[in-house]
C-alpha positions as CSV (number, residue, x, y, z in Angstrom):
1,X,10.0,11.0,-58.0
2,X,10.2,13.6,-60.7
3,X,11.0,17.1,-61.5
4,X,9.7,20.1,-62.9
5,X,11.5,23.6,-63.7
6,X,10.0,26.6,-61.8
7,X,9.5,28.1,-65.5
8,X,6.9,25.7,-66.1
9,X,8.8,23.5,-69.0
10,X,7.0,20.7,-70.0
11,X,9.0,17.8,-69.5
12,X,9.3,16.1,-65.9
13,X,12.7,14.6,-65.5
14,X,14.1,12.0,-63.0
15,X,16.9,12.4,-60.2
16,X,19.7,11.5,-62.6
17,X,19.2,13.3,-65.6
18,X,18.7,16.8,-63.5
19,X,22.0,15.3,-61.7
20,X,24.2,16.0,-64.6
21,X,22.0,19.5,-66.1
22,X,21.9,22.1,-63.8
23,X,19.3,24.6,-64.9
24,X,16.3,23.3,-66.8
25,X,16.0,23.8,-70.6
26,X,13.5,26.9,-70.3
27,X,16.2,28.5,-67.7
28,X,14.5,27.7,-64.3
29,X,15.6,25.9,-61.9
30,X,14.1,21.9,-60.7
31,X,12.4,21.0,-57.9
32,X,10.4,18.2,-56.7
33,X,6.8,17.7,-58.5
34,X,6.1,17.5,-54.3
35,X,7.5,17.1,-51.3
36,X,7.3,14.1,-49.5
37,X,5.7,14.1,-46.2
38,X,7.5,12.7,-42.6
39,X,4.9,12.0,-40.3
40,X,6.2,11.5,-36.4
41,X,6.8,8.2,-36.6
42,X,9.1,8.7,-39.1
43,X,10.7,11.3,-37.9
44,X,10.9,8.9,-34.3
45,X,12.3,6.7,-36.6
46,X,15.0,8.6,-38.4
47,X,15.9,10.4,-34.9
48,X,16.7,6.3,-34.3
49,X,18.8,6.0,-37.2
50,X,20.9,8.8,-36.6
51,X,21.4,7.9,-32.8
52,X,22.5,4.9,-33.3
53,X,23.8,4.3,-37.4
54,X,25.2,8.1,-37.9
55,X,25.0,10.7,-40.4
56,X,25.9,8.7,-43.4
57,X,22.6,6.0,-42.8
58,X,20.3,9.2,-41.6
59,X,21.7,11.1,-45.6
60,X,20.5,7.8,-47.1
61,X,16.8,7.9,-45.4
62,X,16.4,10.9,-46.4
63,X,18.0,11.0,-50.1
64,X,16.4,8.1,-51.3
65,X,13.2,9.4,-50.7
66,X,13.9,11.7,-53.4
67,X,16.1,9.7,-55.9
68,X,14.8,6.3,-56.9
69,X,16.3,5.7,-60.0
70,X,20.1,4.7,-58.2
71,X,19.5,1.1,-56.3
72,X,19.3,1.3,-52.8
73,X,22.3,-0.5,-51.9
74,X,24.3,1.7,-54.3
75,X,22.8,4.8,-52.6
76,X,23.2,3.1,-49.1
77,X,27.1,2.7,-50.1
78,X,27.6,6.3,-51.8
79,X,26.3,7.7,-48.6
80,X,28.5,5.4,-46.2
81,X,32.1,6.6,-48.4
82,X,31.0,10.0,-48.4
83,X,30.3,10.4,-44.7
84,X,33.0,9.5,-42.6
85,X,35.1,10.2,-39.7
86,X,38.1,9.6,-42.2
87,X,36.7,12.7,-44.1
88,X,34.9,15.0,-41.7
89,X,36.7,14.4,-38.3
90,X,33.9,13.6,-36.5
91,X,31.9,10.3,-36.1
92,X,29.0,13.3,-35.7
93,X,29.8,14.7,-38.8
94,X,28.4,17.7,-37.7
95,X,28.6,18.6,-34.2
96,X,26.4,21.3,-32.4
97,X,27.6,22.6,-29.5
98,X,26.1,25.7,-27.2
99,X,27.5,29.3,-28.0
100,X,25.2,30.6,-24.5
101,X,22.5,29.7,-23.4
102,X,19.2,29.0,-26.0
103,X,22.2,29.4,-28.9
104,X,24.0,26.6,-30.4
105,X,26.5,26.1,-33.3
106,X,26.2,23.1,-35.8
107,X,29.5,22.4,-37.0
108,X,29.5,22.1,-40.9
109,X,33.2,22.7,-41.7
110,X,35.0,19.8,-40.5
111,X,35.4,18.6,-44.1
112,X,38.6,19.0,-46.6
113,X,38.2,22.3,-47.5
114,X,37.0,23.6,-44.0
115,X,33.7,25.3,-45.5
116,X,29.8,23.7,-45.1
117,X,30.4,23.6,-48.6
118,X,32.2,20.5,-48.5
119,X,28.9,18.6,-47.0
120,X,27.0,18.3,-50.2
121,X,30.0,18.4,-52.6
122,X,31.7,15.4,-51.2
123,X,28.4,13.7,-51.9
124,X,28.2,15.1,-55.1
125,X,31.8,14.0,-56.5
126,X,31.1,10.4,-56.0
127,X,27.5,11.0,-58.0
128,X,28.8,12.6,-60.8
129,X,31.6,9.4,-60.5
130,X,29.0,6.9,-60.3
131,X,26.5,7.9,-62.7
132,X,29.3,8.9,-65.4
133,X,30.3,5.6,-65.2
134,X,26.9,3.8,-65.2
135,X,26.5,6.2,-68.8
136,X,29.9,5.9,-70.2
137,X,29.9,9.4,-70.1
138,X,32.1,12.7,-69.5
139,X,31.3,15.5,-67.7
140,X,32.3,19.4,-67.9
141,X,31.7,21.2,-64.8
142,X,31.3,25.0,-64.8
143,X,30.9,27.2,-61.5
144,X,30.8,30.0,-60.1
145,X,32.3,30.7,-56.4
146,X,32.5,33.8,-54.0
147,X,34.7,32.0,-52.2
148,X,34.1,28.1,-50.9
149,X,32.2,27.0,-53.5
150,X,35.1,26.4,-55.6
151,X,37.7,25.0,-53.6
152,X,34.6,22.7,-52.1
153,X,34.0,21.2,-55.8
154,X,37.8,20.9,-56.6
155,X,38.6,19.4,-53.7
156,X,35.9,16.5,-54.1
157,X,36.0,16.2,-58.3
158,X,40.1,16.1,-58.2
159,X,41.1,13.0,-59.8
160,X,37.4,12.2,-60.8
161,X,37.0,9.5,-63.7
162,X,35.3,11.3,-66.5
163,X,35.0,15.1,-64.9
164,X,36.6,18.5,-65.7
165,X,35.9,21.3,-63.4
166,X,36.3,24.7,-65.0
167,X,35.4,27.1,-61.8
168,X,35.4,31.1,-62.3
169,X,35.9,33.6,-59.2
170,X,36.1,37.4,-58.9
171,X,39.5,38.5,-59.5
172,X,41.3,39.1,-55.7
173,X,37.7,38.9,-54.2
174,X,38.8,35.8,-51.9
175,X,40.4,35.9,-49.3
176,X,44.3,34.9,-49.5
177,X,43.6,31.2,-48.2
178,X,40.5,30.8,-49.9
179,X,42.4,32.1,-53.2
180,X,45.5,29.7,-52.2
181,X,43.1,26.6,-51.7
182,X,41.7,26.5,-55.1
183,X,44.8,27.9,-56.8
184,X,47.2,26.1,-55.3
185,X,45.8,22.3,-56.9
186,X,48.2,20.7,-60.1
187,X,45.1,18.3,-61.0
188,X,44.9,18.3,-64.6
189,X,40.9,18.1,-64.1
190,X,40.7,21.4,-62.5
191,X,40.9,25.1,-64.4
192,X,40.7,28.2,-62.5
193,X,39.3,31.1,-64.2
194,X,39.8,34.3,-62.2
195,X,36.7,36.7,-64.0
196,X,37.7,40.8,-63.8
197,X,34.8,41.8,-61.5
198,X,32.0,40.4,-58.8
199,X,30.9,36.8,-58.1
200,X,27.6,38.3,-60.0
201,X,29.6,38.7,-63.2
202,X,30.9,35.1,-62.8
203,X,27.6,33.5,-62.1
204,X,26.1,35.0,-65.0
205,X,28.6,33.5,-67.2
206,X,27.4,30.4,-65.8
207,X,24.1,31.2,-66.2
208,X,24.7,32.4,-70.0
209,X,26.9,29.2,-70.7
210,X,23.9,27.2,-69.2
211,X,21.0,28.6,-71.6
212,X,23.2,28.2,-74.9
213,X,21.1,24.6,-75.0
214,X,23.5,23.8,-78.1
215,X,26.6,24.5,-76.4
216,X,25.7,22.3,-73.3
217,X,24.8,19.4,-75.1
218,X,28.1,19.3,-77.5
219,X,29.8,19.7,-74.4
220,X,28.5,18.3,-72.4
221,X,28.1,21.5,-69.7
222,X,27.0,20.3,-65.6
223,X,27.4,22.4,-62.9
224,X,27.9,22.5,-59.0
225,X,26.6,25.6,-58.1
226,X,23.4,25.2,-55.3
227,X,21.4,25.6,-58.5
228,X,22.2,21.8,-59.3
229,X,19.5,20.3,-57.0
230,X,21.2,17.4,-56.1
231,X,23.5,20.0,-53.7
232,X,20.6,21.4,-51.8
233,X,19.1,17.6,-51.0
234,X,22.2,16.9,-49.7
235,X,21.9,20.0,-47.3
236,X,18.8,19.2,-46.2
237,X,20.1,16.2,-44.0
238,X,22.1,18.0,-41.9
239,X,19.2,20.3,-40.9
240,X,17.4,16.6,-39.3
241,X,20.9,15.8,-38.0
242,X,21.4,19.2,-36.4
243,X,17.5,19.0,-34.7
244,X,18.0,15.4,-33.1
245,X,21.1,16.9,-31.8
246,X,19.4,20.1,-30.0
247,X,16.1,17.9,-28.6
248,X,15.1,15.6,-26.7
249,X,12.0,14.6,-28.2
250,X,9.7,15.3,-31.5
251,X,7.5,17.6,-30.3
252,X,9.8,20.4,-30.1
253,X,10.8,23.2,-32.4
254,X,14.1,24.7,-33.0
255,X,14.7,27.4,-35.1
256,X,17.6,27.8,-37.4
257,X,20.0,31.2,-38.6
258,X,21.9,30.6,-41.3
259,X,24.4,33.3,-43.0
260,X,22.9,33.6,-46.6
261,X,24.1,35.4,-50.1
262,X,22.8,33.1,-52.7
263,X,19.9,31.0,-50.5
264,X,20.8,27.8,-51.5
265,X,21.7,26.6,-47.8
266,X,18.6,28.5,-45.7
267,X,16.5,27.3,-49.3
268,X,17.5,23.8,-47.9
269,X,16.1,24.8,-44.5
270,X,12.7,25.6,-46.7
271,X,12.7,21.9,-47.8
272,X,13.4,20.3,-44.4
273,X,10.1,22.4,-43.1
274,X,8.1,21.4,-45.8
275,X,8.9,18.0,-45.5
276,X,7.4,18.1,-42.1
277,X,10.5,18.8,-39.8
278,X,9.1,21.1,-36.3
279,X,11.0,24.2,-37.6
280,X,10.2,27.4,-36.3
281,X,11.6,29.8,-37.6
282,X,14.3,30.0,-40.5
283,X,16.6,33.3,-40.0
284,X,18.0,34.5,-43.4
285,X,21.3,36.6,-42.1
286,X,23.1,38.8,-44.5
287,X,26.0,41.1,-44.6
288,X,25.8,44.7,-46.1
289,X,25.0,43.0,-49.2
290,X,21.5,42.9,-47.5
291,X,19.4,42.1,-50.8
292,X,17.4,39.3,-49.2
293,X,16.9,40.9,-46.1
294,X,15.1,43.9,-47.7
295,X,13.0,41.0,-49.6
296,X,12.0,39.7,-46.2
297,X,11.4,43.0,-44.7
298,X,9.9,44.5,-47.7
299,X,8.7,42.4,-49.9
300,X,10.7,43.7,-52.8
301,X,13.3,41.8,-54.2
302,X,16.1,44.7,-55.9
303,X,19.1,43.2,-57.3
304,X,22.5,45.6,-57.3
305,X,25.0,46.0,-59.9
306,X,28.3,45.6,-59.7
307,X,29.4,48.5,-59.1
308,X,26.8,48.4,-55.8
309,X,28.1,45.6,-54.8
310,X,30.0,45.8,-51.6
311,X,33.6,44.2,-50.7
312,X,33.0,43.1,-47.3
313,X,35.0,41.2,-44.5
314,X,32.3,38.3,-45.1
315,X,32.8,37.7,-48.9
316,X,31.5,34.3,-49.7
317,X,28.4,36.8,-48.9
318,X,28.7,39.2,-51.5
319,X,26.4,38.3,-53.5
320,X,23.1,40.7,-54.6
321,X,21.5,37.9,-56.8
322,X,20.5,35.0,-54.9
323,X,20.4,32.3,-57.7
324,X,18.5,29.9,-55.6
325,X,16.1,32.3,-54.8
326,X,14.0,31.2,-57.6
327,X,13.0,27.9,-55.7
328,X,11.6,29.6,-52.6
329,X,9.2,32.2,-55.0
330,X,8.2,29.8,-56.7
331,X,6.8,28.2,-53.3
332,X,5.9,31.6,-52.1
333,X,3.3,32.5,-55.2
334,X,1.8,29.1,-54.9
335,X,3.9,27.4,-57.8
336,X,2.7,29.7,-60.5
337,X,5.0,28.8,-62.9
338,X,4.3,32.0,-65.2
339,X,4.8,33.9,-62.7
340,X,7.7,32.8,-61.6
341,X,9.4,33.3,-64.9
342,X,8.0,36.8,-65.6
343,X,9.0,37.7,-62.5
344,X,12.8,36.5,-63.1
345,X,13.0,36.3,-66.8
346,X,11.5,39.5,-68.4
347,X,10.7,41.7,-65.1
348,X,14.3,41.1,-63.1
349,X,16.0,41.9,-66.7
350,X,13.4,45.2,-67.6
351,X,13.4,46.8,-64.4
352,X,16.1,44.9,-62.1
353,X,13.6,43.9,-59.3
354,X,10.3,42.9,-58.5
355,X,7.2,43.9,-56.0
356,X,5.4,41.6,-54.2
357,X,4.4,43.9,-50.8
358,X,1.4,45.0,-52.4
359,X,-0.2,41.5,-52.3
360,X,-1.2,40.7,-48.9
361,X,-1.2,36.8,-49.8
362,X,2.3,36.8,-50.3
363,X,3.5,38.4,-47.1
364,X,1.1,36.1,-45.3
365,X,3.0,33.5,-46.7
366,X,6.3,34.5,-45.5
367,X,4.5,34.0,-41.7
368,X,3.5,30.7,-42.7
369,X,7.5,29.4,-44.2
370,X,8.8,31.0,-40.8
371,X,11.1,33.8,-42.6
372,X,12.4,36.4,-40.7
373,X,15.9,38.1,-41.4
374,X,18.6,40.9,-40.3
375,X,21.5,42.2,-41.4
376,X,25.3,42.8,-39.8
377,X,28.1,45.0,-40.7
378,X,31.8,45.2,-40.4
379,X,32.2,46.7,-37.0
380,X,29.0,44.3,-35.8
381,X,30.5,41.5,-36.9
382,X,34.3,42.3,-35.2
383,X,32.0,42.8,-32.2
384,X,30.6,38.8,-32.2
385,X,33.8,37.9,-32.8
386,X,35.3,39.5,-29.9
387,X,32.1,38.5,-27.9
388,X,32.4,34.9,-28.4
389,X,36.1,34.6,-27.8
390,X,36.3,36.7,-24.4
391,X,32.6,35.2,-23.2
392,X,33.1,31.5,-24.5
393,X,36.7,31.1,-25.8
394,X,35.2,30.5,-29.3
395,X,36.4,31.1,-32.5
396,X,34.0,32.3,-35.2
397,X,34.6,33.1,-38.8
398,X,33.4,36.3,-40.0
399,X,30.3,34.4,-41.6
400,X,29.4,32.8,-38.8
401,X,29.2,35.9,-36.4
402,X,26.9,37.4,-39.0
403,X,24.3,34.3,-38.6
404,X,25.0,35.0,-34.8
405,X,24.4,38.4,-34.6
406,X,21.3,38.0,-36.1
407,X,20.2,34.7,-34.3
408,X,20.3,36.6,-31.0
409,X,17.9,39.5,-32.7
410,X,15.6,37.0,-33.8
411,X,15.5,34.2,-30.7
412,X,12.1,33.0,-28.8
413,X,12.2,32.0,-25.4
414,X,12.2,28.6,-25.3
415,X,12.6,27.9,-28.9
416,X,16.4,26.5,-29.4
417,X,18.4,28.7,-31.8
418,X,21.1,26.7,-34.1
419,X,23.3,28.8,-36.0
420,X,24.9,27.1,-39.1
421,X,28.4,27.4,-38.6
422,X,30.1,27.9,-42.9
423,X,33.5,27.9,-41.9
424,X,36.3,27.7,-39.8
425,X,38.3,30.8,-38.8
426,X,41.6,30.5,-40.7
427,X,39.6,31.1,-44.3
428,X,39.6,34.2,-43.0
429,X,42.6,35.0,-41.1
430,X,42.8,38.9,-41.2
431,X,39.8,39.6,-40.3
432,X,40.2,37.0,-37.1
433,X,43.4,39.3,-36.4
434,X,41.8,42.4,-36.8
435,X,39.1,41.4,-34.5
436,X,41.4,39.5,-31.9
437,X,44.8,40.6,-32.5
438,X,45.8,37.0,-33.2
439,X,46.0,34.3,-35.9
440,X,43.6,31.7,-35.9
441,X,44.4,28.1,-35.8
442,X,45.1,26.4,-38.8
443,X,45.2,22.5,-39.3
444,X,48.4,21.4,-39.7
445,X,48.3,20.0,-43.8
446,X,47.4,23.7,-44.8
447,X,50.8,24.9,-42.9
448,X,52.3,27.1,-46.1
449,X,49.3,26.8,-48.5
450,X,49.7,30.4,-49.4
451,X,53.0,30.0,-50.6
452,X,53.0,27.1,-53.3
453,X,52.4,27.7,-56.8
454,X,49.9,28.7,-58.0
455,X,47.3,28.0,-61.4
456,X,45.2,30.3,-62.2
457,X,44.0,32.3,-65.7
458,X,42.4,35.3,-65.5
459,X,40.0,36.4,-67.8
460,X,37.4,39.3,-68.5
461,X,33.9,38.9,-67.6
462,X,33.3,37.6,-70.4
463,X,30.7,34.8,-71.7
464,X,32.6,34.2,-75.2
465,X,36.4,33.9,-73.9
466,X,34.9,31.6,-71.1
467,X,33.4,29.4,-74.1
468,X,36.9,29.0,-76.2
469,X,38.9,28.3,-72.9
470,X,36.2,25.5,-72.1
471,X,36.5,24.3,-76.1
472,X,40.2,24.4,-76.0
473,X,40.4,22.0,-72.8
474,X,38.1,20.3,-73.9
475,X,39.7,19.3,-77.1
């Protein structure tokens, strides 16, 4: 298997050396040269697997199809440590259960830090372990997080041989817990920078810190971001795991909402479909930050500014430039790889968005991926809340309810609906109060989180004090 960038670079790189990269040299983003095909008996098969092996065997079907340059056995193991009861408290891993009737939930935030985050990024840690070690190699890690991305990376790179994380976050944009989870860890591998502004500022640090080719190199810059493709594959797998749970047989279709601000978990929805899995319908759901729904709707693609970026009561959300975004245009306009980079290099930096509703070809094509998508706002979303805690005795995060709300706008009869659960309710506490006049319930090793001390710098939105902080650790 190889990889190209969706800028059209040259080179074609195997699984391991994107692993460690991130973006490509040209400043796209890598995807597979194709992707592989699962015909039913396959998919009969894999259903098998997951029935009567688990999660962790189903992940290793359908990762090494992709990554062929770590022995099976290796893989096989990698897979097995990462996905365990031990860790996700759940032999399923990822549970769905029914919401009502023709709605489910898949459970995705069993894991340490309580976010779907943690499904790829435990997986990734023991990567980035194993293939350090195989190289001899160190690692600097630089994110970005609006929230669980961070404390999903720190918690599975902590006490990592040969890693440093060095994760940026909007200054008092978290909530308090979210804050308290990442700030809160002594590891000497992890730096929090807290950037003076939105999570865009912070990702285009990232982005900037990425595309200095020289700085990388010397220092050896990965990151962990969804636009490290190794993150999505891992996403993919619970898309199979969530379909065998919600079917009885291979012949049916589910559809699938998923609460979205960057695109890198529906995007991983994207690749399960094109890989052949009966997907219906993929239901982007965004908050007032509602840049990908007016793509959807519209066909124009309008990034805000910062100052147009709205502070809302679902904030891992707040995002109005959807970094993983890239992948799916680059599907969308048939992999024009020109294209693709006018369209984000030169014409997203001139006029700050793009057009494509005035070419019939690409709208068709959003028919054909299964796209649809809605938005929710603040008193909408207190609304689901309530809903599904007087009607079912459930307890949704704010994140969640948005996927809901939409889910129910965009359902088929007959067609199963499985919303992508992102976290568990205590991440975001006051807003769980302020819906339902009561604290959420919080696992018992996060009793007092908020109230140890903290390590945390915080810095300007800017590119060049990022660099010297990462130089000066890196020493």
């Amino acid at each position: 298997m190889r990889y190209l960038s969706t800028r059209g670079h040259p080179e074609r790189r195997r699984f391991c050396e994107i692993l460690l990269e991130g973006l490509a040299p040209d400043g796209g983003l890598y995807l597979p040269e194709s992707y592989p095909q699962v015909d039913a008996g396959t998919l009969a098969r894999w259903r098998g697997v997951y029935q009567q092996q688990g999660y962790a065997h189903l992940a290793f079907e359908i990762l090494s199809l992709y990554i062929d340059d770590i022995p099976a056995d290796d893989l096989r193991g990698l897979c097995v440590r990462t996905y365990t009861e031990a860790v996700f408290g759940t032999p399923a891993i990822v549970p769905v259960r029914e919401l009502e009737p023709g709605l489910l939930i898949e459970a995705l935030s069993n894991g340490p830090t309580l976010a779907f985050k943690d499904m790829a990024m435990q997986l990734l840690g023991h990567l980035f372990e194993y293939e350090l070690k195989r190289r001899g190699e160190e690692l600097n890690i630089l994110g970005a997080t609006s929230g669980d991305t961070g404390s999903a990376a720190e918690y599975a790179m902590r006490g990592k041989r040969g890693v440093r994380v060095f994760m940026t976050s909007p200054d008092g944009r978290m909530s308090p817990f979210q804050q308290a989870q990442m700030f809160s860890l002594q590891d000497a591998n992890i730096h929090n920078l807290a950037i003076q502004g939105v999570f865009d500022d912070c990702q285009d640090i990232v982005k900037a810190v990425s595309n200095d080719l020289a700085f990388k190199r010397r220092y050896r810059i990965g990151t962990v971001n969804s636009i490290n493709w190794a993150r999505l594959l891992a996403q993919v797998v619970y898309y199979f795991a969530g379909y065998f749970q919600a079917t009885q047989s291979d012949t049916q279709r589910v559809s699938f909402a998923v609460p979205s601000g960057n695109f890198g978990n529906v995007c991983a929805g994207h690749v399960a479909r094109m890989m052949g899995l009966p997907v219906e319908r993929l239901v982007v759901a965004t908050n007032e930050n509602d840049v990908l729904d007016e793509f959807f709707r519209t066909g124009v693609y309008r990034v805000r500014g910062s100052a147009d970026t709205h502070e809302t009561s679902s904030p891992s959300m707040d995002i109005s430039k959807a970094s993983n975004f890239e992948r799916f245009v680059f599907d969308l306009v048939g992999r024009d790889a020109a294209l693709t980079a006018e369209l984000f290099g030169p014409r997203l930096s001139r006029d700050g968005m793009f057009d494509l509703s005035g070419d019939a070809r690409f709208l068709q094509q959003f028919a054909r991926y299964g796209f649809v998508s809605g938005r929710s706002t603040h008193a909408q979303r207190l609304q689901t809340i309530r809903e599904a805690f007087e009607r079912q005795g459930e307890m949704i995060d704010p994140h969640t309810a948005d996927g809901v709300k939409v889910a129910r706008e965009q359902s088929q009869a007959g067609v199963p609906m499985i919303v992508l659960e992102t976290a568990l309710p205590i991440k975001f506490a006051s807003t769980l109060v302020e819906a339902l006049g009561r604290e959420p319930n919080r696992p018992a090793r996060f009793n007092g989180i908020e109230q140890l001390p903290r390590r945390v710098l915080v810095l300007p939105a800017d590119v060049q004090r990022v660099k010297s902080f990462i130089v000066e650790h890196c020493a």
